[in-house]
Each structure stands twice: as structure tokens, then as C-alpha cells.
N, C-alpha and C positions, 0 to 999 in steps of 0.2 A: 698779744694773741687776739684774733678777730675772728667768729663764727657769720658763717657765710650765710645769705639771706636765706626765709623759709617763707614760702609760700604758704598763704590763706589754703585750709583745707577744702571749702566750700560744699561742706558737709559730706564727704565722700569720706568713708572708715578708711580706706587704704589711699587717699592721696599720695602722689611724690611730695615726701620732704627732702630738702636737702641742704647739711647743716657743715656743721663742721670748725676748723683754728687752720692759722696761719703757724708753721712754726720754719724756723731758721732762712726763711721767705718762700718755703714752697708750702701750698693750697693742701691742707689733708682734711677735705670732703668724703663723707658719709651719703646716700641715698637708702631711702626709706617706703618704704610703698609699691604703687603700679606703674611702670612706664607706660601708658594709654596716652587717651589725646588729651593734650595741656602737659605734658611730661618737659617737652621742649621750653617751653615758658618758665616753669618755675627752676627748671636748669640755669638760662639767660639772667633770671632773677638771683641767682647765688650768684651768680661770674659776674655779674655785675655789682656786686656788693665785695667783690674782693679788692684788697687796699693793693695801691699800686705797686710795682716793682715785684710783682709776683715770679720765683722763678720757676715754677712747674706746679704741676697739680697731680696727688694722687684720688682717684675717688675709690671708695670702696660700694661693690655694690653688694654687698652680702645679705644686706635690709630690703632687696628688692623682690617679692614672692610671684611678680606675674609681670607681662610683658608683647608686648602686640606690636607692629611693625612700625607703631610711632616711637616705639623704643629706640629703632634703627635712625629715625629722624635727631633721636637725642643725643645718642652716636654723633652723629655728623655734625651736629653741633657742637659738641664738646671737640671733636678732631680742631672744627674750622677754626676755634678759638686758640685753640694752640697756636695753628696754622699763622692765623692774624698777628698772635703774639712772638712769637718766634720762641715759645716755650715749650717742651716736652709736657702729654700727658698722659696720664696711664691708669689704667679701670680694671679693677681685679674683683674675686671675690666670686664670681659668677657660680650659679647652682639651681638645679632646679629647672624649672620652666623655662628662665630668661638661660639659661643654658641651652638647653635645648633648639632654642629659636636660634643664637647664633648659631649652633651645629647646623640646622636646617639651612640657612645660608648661605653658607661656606665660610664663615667666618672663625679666626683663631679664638677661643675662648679665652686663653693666656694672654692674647695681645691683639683684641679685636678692634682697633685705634691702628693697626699695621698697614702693611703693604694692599691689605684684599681692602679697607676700609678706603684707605687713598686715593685708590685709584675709585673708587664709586663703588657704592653697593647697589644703588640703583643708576647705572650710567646713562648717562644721557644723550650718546651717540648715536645709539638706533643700531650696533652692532648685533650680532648673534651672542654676545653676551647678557645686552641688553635684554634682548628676550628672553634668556632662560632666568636670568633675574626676575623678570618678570613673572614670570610662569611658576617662578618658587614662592615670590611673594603671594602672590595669587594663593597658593596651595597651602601655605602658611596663615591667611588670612580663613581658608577654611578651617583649617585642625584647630587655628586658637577660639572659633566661634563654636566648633563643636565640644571644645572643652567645655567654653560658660555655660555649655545647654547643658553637658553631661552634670556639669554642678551645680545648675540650678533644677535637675530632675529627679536632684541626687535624694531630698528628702521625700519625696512624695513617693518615691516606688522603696523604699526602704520602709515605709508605713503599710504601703500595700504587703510590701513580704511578711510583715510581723503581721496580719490580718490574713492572711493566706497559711503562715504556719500555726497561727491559733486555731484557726478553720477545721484545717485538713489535718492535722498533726503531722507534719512534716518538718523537711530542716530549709534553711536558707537556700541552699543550694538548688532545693525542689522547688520552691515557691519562687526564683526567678526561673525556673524553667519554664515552670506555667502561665508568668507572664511576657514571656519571651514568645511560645509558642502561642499563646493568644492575643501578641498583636501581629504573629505571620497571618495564623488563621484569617483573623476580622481585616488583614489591610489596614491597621491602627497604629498610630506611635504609643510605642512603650510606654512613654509618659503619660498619654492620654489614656491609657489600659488602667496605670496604677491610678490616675487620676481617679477613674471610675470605681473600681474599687473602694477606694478609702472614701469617696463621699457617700457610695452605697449604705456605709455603715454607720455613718448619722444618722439622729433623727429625724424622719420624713426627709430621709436622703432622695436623691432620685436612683431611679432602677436604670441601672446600665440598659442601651440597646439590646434586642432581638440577639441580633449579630454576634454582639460582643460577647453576651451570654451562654450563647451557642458555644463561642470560641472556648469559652473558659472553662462549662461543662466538659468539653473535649480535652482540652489541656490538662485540666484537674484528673478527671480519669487517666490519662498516662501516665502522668507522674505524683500526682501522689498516692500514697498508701491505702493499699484497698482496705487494710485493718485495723486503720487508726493511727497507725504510729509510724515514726520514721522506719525504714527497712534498711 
């Protein structure tokens, strides 16, 4: 029984691992992590650690929480080596995000190593396929950048909320309204609303803009409670 190579995490919490045994000659790999860039490498680095005479591989990707369109390169990696080999292989387990991304490019989730993988997900002929490939990648490469913003904005206006409903004595729901409608108001991103917000309330914070002030007086007046309390 032989566990397939793991790549150096090189300090990223969610690195791809990718582990796994040999049993009755066929590959039963495991993945762990992000498929992002370096996804493909430390794939090449497990398949490369497998003992010879291997007759198939299954991988499981259940351990995979997130997923960008270098995931799609890792794909085609793992097809090619089949391909190379003349051995069956097959990638299950899919959920979640990395779900999602092959739904978004037409790909089978049950059996996305098939027929639509084969032939190219990104073809290289220059057909009208090739473009709308294109154009989804594209589109995909924005929803997965607006995820990490929405997740990286995610703690800073949940702090503004909790400092808006201590404020004003309202409910969650109210105190994203008011930061919602005071960054239509000001022309401001959300995040740079709640940003303002929660440093206001340091110590020798700084005082949000004019602008923003305004916005917020206005916002707070609409929606929250003229009486103090949730309504």
C-alpha cells in the first residue's frame, strides 16, 4: 500500500494536499484544500509518486472547499494522464463551490473527466465554441473574485451592524439597511461604509467624511426606530 506524494503547504491554511493508497493496483487519492494556482503542480507531484502498473485512479474530491479556474487546468491534467496512460480515471465527491464552477461551465459533475472535458473546456480551435468558453470563463473568473471580496468584507460590516444596532436600537436587518442605503447615498462601497463606521468608534478614531455622514444621518432616519427600539 503506497500514499501518493503531498506537497509543501508553503504557508497557505487551505493548500491542495493530495494523499492517498494504492489498493488491488488502482490509485485511491484523496484532495484537500483549494484548487487555485499551484493546484496543478502538487497534482503532477502525487501522480508522480505513484508505483508503477497502476490500473486506474479514483480521486475523491469531497476535501475540496473552493475552486477558480485553475481547478479546470487540474482537470485536464488528471484527464491527460489517463490519456498518457491508457487508464480510466474518475473524480467524485464534488459540492459546494467547486460544484458549482463546473455547473457554470457545462461540465457533468458526476463525470466531469467525460465527453465535454475531452473534447476541451477551453478549446483551442478558435471556434464559436471556443468563444463562448471564453466568455464563461471570463464571467466565472468575476463571481469567484466577488466571492473573496464578499468574504473578505464579510467581518468588517458585521461589526459595523453590531455598532449600528447597539446605536440606534434596531435589528440586523435594519442596520444593513442603513448601510446599504448609505453607500447608494455617498457613491461609497459597502465595505468602505462599514469600514468607516467601526473605526469611528476607537479611540481618536477618525470622523467619517461630510458625505458620508450625511448619508448615514439620512439612512439612520429611515430606517431605524424613531423610539428607540426595534419596531
Amino acid at each position: 500500500m503506497t500514499s501518493a506524494a503531498r506537497a509543501p503547504r508553503g504557508g497557505r491554511l487551505n493548500a491542495l494536499v493530495v494523499g492517498g493508497r494504492t489498493e488491488e493496483g488502482r490509485a485511491l487519492l484523496d484532495a484537500r484544500g483549494e484548487l487555485v494556482r499551484g493546484c496543478t503542480d502538487t497534482l503532477s507531484a502525487a501522480l508522480d509518486a505513484l508505483p508503477e502498473g497502476i490500473t486506474g485512479i479514483e480521486l475523491d474530491m469531497s476535501g475540496v472547499s473552493f475552486m477558480d479556474t485553475a481547478g479546470l487546468e487540474f482537470l485536464d491534467a488528471l484527464a491527460e494522464y489517463g490519456r498518457l496512460h491508457g487508464i480510466p480515471v474518475a473524480v467524485a465527491g464534488w459540492w459546494g463551490q467547486p460544484r458549482r464552477v463546473l455547473e457554470l461551465v457545462g461540465l457533468d459533475v458526476t463525470d466531469p473527466l467525460g465527453t465535454a472535458l475531452a473534447a476541451g473546456v477551453r478549446d483551442r480551435t478558435g471556434s464559436a465554441v471556443a468563444l463562448e468558453r471564453a466568455e464563461q470563463l471570463r464571467e466565472l473568473r468575476e463571481e469567484i473574485e466577488q466571492l473573496r471580496h464578499a468574504i473578505d468584507s464579510r467581518p468588517v460590516i458585521d461589526q459595523a451592524r453590531g455598532i449600528l444596532m447597539a446605536a440606534h436600537g434596531c435589528g440586523p436587518e435594519r442596520a444593513w439597511d442603513i448601510l446599504r442605503e448609505a453607500s447608494q447615498r455617498s457613491n461609497t462601497k459597502l465595505r468602505e461604509v462599514a469600514a468607516a463606521v467601526t473605526a469611528s468608534t476607537l479611540p481618536e478614531g477618525p470622523v467619517p467624511p461630510e458625505e458620508l455622514r450625511t448619508a448615514l444621518r439620512a439612512a439612520v432616519a429611515r430606517h431605524a426606530p424613531p423610539s428607540g427600539g426595534e419596531r
